[in-house]
N, C-alpha and C positions, 0 to 999 in steps of 0.2 A: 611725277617721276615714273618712268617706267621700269619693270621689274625684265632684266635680263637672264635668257635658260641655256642652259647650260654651252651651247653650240657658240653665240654672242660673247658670253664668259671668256671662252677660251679663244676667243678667234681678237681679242684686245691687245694693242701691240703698245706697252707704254716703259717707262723708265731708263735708264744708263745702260749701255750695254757692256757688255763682257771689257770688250777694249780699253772703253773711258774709264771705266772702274781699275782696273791693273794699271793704266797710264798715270793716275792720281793715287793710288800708292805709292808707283817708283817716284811720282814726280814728289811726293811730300817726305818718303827718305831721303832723297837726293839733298831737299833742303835742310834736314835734321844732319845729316855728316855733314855740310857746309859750315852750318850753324858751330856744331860740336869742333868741325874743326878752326875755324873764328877762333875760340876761345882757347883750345889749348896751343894755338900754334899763331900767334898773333901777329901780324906784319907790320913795320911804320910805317908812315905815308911818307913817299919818294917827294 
């Protein structure tokens, strides 16, 4: 294994970015008020 200094370190471009991250937020509340609202606001099947 090689040991990388400090220039290498920083120059490493890896994980989710700013976008994906906020996008899977809104997207996992958006599902959480669907869900919440399923339950108190129930509809019959037509």
């Amino acid at each position: 294994m090689e040991k990388l200094n400090e220039k290498q370190l920083k120059s490493i471009k890896a994980g989710a970015g700013a976008g994906w991250i906020i996008a899977g937020i809104v997207a996992g509340i958006t599902f959480l008020i669907g869900v919440i609202d399923g339950y108190t606001r129930p509809f019959n099947c037509r």
